[in-house]
N, CA and C atoms as an extended XYZ file, in Angstrom:
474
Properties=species:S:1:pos:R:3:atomname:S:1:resname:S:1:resid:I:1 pbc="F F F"
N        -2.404      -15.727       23.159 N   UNK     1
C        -3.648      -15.175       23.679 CA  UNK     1
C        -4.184      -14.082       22.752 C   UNK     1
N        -3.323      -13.001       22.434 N   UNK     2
C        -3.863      -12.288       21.759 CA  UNK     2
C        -3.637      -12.806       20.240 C   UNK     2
N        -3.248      -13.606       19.612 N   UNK     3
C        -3.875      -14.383       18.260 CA  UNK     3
C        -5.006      -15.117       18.294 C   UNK     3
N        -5.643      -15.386       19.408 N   UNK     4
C        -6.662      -15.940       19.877 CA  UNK     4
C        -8.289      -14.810       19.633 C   UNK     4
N        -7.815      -13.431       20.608 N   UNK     5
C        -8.825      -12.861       20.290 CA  UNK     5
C        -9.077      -12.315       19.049 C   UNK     5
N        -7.789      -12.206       18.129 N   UNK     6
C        -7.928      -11.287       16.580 CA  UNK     6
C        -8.477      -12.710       16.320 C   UNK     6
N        -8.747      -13.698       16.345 N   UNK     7
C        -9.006      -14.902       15.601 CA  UNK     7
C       -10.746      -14.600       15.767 C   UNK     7
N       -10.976      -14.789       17.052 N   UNK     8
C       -12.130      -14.379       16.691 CA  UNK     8
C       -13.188      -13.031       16.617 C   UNK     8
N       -12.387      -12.497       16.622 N   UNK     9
C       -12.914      -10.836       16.206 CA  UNK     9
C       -13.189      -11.151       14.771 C   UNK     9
N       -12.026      -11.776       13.995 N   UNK    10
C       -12.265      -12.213       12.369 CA  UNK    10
C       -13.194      -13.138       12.060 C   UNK    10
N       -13.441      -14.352       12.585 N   UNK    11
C       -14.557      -14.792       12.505 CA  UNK    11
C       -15.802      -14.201       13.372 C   UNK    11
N       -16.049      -13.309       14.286 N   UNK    12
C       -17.382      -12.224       13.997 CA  UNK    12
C       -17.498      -11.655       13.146 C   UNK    12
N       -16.749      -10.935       12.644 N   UNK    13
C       -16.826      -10.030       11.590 CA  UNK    13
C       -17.005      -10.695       10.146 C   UNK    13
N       -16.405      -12.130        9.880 N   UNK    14
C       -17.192      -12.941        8.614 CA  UNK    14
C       -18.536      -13.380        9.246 C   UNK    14
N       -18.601      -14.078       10.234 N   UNK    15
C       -19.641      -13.949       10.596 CA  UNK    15
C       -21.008      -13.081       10.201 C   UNK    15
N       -20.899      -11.758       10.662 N   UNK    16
C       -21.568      -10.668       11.142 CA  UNK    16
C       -22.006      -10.339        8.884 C   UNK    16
N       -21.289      -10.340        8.460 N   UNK    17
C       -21.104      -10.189        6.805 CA  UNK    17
C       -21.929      -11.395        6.378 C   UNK    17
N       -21.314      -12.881        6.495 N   UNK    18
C       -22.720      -14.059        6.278 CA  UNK    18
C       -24.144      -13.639        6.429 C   UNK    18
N       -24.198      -13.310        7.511 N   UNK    19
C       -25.546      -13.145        7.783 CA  UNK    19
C       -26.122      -12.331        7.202 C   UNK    19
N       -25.332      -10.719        7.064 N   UNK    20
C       -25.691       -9.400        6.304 CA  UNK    20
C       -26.042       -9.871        4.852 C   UNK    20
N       -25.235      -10.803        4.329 N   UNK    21
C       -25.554      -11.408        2.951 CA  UNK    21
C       -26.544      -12.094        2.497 C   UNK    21
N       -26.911      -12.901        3.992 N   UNK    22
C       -27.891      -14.187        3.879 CA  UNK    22
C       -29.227      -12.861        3.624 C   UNK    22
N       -29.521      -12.296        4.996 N   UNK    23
C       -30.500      -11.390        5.023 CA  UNK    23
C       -30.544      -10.436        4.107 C   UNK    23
N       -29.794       -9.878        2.857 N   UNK    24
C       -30.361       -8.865        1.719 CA  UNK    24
C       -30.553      -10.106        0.773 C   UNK    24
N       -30.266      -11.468        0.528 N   UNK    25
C       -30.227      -12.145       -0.407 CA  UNK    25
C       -31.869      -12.744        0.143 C   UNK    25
N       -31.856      -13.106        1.079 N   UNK    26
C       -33.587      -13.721        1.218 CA  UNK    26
C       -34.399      -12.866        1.129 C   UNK    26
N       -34.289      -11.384        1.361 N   UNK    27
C       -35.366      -10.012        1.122 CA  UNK    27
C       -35.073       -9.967       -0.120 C   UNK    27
N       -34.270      -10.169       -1.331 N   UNK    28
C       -34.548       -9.771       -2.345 CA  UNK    28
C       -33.903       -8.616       -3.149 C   UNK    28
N       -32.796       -8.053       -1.966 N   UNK    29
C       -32.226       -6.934       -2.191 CA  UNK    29
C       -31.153       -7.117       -3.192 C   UNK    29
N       -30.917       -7.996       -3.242 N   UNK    30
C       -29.670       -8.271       -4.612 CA  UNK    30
C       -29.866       -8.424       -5.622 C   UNK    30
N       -31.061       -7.581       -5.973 N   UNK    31
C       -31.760       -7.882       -7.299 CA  UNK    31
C       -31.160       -6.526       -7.689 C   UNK    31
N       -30.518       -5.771       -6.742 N   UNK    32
C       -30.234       -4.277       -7.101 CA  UNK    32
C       -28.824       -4.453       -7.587 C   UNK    32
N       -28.233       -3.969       -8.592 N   UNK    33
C       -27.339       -3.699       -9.148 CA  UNK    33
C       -26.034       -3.347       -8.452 C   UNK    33
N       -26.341       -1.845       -8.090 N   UNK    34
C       -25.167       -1.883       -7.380 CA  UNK    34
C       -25.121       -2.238       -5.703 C   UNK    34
N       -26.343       -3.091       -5.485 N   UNK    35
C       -25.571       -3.782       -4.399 CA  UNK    35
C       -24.928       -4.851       -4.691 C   UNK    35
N       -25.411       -5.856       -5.734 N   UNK    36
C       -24.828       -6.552       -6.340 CA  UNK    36
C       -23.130       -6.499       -6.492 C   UNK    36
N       -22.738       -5.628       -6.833 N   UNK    37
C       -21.747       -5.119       -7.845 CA  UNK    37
C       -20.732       -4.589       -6.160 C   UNK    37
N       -21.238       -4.130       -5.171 N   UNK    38
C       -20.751       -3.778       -3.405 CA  UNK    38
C       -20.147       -5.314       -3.296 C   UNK    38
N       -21.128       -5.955       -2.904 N   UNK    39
C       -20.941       -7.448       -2.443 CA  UNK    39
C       -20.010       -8.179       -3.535 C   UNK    39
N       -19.813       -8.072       -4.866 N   UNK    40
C       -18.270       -8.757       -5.730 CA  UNK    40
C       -17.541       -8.474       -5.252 C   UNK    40
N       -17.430       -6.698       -5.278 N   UNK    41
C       -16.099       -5.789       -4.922 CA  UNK    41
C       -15.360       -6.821       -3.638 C   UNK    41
N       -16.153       -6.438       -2.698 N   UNK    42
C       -16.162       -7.286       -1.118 CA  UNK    42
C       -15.664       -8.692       -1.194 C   UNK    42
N       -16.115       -9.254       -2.280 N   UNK    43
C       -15.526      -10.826       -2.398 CA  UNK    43
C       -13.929      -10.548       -3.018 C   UNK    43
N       -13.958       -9.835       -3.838 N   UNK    44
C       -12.565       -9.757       -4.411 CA  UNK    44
C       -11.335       -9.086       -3.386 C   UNK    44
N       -11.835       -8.163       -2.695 N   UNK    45
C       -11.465       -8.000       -1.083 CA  UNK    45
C       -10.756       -8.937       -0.223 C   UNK    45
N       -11.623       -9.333       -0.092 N   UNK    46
C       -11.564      -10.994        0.648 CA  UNK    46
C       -10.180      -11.829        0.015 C   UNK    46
N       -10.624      -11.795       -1.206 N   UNK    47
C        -9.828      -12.571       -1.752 CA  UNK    47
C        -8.020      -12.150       -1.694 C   UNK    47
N        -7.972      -10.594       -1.961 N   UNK    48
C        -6.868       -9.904       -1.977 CA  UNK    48
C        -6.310      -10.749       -0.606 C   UNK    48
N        -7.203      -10.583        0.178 N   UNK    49
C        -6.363      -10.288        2.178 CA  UNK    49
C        -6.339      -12.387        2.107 C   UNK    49
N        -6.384      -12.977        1.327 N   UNK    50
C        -6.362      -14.453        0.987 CA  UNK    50
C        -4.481      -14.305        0.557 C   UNK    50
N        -4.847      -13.645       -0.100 N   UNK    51
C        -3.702      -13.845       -1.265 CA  UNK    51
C        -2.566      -13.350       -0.637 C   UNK    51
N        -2.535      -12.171        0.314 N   UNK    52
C        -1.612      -11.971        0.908 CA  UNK    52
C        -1.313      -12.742        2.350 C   UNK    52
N        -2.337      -13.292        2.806 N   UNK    53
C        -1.941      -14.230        3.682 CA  UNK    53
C        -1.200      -15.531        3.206 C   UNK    53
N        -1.743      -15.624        2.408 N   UNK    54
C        -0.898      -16.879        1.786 CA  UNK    54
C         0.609      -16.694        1.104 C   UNK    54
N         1.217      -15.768        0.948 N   UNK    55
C         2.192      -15.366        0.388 CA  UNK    55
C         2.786      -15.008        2.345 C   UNK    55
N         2.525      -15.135        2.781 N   UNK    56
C         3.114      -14.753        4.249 CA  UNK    56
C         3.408      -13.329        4.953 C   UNK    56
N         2.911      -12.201        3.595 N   UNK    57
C         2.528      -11.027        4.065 CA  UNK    57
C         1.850      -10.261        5.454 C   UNK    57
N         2.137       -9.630        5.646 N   UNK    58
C         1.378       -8.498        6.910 CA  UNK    58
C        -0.059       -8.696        6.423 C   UNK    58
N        -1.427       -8.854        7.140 N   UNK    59
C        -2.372       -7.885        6.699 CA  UNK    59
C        -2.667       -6.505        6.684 C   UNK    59
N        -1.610       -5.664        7.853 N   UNK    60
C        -1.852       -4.400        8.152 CA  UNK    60
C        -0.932       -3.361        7.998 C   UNK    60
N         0.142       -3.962        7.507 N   UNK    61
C         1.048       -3.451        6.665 CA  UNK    61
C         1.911       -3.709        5.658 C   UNK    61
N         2.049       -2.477        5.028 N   UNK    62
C         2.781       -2.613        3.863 CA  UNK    62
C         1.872       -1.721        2.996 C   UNK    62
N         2.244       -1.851        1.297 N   UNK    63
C         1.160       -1.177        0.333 CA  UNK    63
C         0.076       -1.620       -0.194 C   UNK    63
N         0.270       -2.934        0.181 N   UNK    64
C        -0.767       -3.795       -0.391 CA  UNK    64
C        -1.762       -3.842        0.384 C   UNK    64
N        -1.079       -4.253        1.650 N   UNK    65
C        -2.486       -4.707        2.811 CA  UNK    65
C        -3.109       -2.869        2.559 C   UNK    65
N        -2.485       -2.118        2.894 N   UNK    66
C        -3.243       -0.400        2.686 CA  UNK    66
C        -3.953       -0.334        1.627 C   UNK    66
N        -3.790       -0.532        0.258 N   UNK    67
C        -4.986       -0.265       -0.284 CA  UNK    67
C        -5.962       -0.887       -0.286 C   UNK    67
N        -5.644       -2.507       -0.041 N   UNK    68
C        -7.097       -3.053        0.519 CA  UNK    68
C        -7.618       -2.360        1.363 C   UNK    68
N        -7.242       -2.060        2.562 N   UNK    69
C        -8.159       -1.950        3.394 CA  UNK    69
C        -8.599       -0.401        3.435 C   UNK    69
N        -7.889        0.356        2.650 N   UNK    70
C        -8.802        1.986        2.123 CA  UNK    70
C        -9.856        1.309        1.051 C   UNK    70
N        -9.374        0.399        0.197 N   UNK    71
C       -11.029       -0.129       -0.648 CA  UNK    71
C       -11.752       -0.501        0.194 C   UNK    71
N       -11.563       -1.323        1.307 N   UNK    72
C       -13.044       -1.703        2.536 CA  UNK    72
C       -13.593       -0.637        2.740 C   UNK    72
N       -12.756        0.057        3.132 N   UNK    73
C       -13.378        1.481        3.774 CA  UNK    73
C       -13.907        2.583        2.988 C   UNK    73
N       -13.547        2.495        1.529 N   UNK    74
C       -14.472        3.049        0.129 CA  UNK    74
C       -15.773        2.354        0.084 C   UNK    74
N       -15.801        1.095        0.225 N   UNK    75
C       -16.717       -0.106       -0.294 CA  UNK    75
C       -17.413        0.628        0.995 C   UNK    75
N       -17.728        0.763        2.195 N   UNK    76
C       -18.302        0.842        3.600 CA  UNK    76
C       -19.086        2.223        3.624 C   UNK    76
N       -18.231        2.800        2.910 N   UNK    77
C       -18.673        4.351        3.208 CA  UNK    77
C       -20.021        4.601        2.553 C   UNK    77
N       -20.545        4.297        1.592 N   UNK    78
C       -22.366        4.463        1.229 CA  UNK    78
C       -23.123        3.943        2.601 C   UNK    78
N       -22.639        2.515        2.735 N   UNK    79
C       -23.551        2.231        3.959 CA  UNK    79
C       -23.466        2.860        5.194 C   UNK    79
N       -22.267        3.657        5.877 N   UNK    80
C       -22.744        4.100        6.974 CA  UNK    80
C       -22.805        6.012        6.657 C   UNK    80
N       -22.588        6.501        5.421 N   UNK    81
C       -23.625        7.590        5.353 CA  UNK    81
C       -25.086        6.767        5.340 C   UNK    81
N       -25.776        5.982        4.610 N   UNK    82
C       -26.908        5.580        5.086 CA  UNK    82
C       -27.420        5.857        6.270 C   UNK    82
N       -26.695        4.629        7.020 N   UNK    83
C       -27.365        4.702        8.718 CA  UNK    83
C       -26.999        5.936        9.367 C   UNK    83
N       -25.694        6.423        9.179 N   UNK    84
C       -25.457        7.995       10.002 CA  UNK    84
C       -26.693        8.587        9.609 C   UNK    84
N       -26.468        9.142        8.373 N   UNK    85
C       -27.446       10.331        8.021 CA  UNK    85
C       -28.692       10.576        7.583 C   UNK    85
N       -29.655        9.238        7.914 N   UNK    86
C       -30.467        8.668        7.257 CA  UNK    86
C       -31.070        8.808        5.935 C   UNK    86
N       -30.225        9.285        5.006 N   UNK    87
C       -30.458        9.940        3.661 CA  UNK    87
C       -29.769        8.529        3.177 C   UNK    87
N       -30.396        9.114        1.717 N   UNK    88
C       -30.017        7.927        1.053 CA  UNK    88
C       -28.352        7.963        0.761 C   UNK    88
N       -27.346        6.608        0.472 N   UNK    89
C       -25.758        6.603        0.414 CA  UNK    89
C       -25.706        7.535       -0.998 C   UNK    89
N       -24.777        8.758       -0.950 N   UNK    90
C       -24.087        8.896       -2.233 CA  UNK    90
C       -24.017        7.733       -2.961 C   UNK    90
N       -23.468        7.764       -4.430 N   UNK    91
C       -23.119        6.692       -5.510 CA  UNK    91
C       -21.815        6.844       -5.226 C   UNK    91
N       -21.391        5.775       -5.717 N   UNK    92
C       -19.785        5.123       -5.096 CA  UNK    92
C       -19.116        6.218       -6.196 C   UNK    92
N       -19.243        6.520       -7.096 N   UNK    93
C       -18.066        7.750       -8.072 CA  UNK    93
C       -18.606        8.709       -8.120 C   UNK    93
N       -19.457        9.304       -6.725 N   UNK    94
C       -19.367       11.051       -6.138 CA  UNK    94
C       -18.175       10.578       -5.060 C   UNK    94
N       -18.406        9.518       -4.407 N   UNK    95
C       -17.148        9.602       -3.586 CA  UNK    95
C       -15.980        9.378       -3.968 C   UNK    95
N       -15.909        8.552       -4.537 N   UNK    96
C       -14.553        8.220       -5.377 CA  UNK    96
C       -14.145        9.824       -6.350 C   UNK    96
N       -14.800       10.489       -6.652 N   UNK    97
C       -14.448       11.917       -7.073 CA  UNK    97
C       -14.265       13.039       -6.227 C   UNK    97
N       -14.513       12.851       -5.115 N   UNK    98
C       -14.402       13.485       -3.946 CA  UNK    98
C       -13.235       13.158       -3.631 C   UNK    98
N       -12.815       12.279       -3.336 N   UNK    99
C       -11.450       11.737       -2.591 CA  UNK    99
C       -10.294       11.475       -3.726 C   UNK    99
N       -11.049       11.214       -4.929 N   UNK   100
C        -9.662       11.115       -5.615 CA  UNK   100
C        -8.650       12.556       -5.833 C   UNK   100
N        -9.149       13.444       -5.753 N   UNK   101
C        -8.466       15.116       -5.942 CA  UNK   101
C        -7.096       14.536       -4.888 C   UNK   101
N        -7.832       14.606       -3.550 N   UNK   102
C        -7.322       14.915       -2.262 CA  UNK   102
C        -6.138       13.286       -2.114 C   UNK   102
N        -6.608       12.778       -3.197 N   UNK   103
C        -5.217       11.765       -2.743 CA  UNK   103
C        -4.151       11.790       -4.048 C   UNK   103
N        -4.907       12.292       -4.725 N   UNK   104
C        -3.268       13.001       -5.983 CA  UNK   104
C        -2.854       14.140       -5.091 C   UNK   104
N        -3.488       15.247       -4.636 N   UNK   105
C        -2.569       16.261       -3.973 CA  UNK   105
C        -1.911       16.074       -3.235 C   UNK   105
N        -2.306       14.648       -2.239 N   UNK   106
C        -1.427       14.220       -0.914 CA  UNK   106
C        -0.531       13.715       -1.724 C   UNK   106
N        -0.497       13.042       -2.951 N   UNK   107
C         0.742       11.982       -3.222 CA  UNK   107
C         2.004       13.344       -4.236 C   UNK   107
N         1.466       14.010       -4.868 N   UNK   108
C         2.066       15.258       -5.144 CA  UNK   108
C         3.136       15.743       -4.402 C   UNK   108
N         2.383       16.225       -2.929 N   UNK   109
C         2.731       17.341       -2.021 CA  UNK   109
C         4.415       16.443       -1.519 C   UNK   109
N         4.004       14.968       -1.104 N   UNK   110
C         4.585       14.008       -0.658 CA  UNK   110
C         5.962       13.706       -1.611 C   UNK   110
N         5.317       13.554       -2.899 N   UNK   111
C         6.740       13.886       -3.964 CA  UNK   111
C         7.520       14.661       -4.036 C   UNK   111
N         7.269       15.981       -3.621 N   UNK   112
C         7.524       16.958       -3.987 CA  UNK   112
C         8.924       17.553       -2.597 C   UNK   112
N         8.001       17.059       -1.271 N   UNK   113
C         9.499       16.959       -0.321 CA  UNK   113
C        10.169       15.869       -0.004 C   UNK   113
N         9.515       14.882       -1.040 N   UNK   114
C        10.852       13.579       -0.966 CA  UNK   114
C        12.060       14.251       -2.308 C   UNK   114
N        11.515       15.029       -3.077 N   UNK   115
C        12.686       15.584       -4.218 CA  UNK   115
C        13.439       16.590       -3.143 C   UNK   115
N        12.814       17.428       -2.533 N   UNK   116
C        13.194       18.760       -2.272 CA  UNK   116
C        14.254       17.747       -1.144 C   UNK   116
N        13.873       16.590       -0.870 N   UNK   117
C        14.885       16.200        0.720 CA  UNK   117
C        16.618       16.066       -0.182 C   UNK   117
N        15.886       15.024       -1.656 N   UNK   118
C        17.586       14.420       -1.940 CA  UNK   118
C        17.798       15.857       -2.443 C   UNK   118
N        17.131       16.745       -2.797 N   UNK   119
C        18.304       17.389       -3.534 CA  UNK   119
C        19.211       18.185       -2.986 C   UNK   119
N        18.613       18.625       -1.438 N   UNK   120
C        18.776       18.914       -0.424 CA  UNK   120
C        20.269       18.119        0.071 C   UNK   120
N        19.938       16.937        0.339 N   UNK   121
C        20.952       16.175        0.667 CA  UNK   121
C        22.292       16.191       -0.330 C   UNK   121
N        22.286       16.181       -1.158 N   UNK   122
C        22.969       16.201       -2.793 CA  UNK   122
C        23.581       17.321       -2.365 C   UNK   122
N        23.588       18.325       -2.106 N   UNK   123
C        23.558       19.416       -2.171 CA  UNK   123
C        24.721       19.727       -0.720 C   UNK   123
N        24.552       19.215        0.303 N   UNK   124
C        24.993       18.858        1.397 CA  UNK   124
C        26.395       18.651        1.827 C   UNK   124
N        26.252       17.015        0.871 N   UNK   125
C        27.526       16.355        0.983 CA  UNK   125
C        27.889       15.703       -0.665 C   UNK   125
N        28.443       16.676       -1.539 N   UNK   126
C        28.410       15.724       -2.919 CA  UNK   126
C        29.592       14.955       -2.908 C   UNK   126
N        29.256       14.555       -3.762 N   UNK   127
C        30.395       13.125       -4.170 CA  UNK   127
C        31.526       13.905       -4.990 C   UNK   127
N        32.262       13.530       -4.333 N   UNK   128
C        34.192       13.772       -4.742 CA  UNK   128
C        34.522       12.626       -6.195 C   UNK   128
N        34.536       13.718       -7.123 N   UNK   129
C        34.773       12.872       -8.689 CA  UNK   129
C        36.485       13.191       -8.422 C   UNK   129
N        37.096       12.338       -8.693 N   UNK   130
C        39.289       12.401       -9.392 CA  UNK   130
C        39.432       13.462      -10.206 C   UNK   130
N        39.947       14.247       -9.975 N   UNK   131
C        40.654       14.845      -11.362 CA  UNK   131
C        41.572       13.892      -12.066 C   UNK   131
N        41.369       14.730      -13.805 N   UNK   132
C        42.613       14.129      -14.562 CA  UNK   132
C        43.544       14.201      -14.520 C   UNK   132
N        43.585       15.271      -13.646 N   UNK   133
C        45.525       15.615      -13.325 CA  UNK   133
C        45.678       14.393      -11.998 C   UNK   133
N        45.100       13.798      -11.565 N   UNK   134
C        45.356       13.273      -10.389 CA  UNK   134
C        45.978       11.297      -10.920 C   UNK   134
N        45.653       11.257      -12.411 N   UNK   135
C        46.049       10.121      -13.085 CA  UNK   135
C        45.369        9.418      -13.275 C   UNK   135
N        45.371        8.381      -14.041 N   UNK   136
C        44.313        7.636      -14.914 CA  UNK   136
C        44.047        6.614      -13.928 C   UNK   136
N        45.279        6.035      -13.050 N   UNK   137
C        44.912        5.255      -12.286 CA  UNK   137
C        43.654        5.510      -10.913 C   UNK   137
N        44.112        6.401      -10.410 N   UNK   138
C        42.739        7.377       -9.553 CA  UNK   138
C        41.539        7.414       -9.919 C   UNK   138
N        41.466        7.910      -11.624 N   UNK   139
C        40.595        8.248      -12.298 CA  UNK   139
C        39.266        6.532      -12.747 C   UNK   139
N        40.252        5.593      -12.217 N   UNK   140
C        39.958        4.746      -12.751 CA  UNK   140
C        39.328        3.665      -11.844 C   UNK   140
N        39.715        4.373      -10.470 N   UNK   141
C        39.749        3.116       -8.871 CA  UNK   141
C        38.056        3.277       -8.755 C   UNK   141
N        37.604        4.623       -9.058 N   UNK   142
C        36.236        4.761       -8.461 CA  UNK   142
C        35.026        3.483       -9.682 C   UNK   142
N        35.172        3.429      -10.993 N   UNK   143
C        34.946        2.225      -11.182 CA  UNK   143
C        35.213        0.834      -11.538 C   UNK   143
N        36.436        0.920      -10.693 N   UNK   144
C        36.745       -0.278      -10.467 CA  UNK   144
C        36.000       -1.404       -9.783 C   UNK   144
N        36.110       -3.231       -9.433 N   UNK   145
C        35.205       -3.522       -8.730 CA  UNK   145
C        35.397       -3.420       -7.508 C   UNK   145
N        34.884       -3.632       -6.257 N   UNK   146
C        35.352       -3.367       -4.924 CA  UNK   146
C        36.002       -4.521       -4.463 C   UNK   146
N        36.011       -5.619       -4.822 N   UNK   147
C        37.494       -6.406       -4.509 CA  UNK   147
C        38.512       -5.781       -5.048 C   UNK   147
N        38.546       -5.293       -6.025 N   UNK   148
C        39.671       -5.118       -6.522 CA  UNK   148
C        40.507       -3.763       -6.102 C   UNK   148
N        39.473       -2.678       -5.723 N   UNK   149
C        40.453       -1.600       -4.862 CA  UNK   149
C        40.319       -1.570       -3.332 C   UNK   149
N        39.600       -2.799       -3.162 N   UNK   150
C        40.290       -2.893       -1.164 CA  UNK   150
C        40.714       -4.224       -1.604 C   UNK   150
N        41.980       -4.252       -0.503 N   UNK   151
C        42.591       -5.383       -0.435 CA  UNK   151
C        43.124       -5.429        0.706 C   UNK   151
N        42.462       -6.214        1.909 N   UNK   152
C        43.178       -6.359        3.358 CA  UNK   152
C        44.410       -6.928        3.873 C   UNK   152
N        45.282       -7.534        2.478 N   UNK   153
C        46.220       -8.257        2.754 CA  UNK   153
C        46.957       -8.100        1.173 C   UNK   153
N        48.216       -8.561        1.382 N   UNK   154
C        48.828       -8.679       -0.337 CA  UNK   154
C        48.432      -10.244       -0.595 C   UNK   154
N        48.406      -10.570       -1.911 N   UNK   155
C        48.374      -11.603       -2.315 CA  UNK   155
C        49.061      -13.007       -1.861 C   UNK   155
N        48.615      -14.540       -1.464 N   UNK   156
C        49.962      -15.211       -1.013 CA  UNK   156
C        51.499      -15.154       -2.116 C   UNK   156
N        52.193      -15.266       -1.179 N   UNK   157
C        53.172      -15.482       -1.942 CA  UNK   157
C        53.619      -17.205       -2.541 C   UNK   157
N        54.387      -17.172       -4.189 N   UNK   158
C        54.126      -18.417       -4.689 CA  UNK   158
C        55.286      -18.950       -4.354 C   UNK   158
């Protein structure tokens, strides 16, 4: 049932885009550049959320399906400052310069207490190295392979 209604929520929404396409393409509006250049982006879009369906991917998660769908929502954002604010849309790289700061600082900030966690952790509980006084054999179990220093049983006998 509910694959039923996302089914067609997705076909309104191609839907609802056909038509948006049909109607700037019969007015003439795609003579403009960068709407032109909106509407590729949008096809190549499309195409991404193709490509990951077909590979048997999430659409709504993971890293992939996410940056698609922050590019929809880059690609979207001229048009509804448009209609919000009835001013004309910023150009797509005032926004894209706007937001790019604020998503290196988020990915920064984000680095910065995924280091501070291991080292943290490291720090915690470290790893027990053999001494040499403890013998070569000791010294030697930690790279050894792991069949070879567990053994749940002795060998059969011949």
């Amino acid at each position: 049932m509910f694959r039923r209604i996302l089914a067609f929520a997705g076909a309104l929404l191609v839907g609802f885009h056909v038509w948006l396409f049909a109607g700037q393409a019969l007015d003439g509006q795609l003579a403009d550049v960068a709407l032109l250049t909106r509407w590729a982006a949008a096809g190549g879009l499309a195409l991404g959320l193709l490509v990951l369906r077909s590979r048997g991917a999430s659409l709504f998660r993971g890293r992939q399906a996410v940056a698609i769908w922050l590019l929809a929502a880059l690609l979207h954002a001229p048009a509804v400052a448009e209609r919000v604010g009835g001013s004309p849309a910023p150009p797509v790289a005032e926004i894209v310069a706007t937001i790019a700061p604020l998503t290196v600082a988020g990915a920064l900030a984000i680095g910065l207490l995924l280091l501070l966690a291991v080292l943290f952790r490291s720090r915690r509980s470290p790893a027990p190295w053999p001494s040499a006084a403890a013998g070569p054999a000791i010294a030697h179990a930690r790279f050894a392979p792991a069949r070879i220093a567990f053994a749940p049983r002795p060998p059969p006998a011949a």
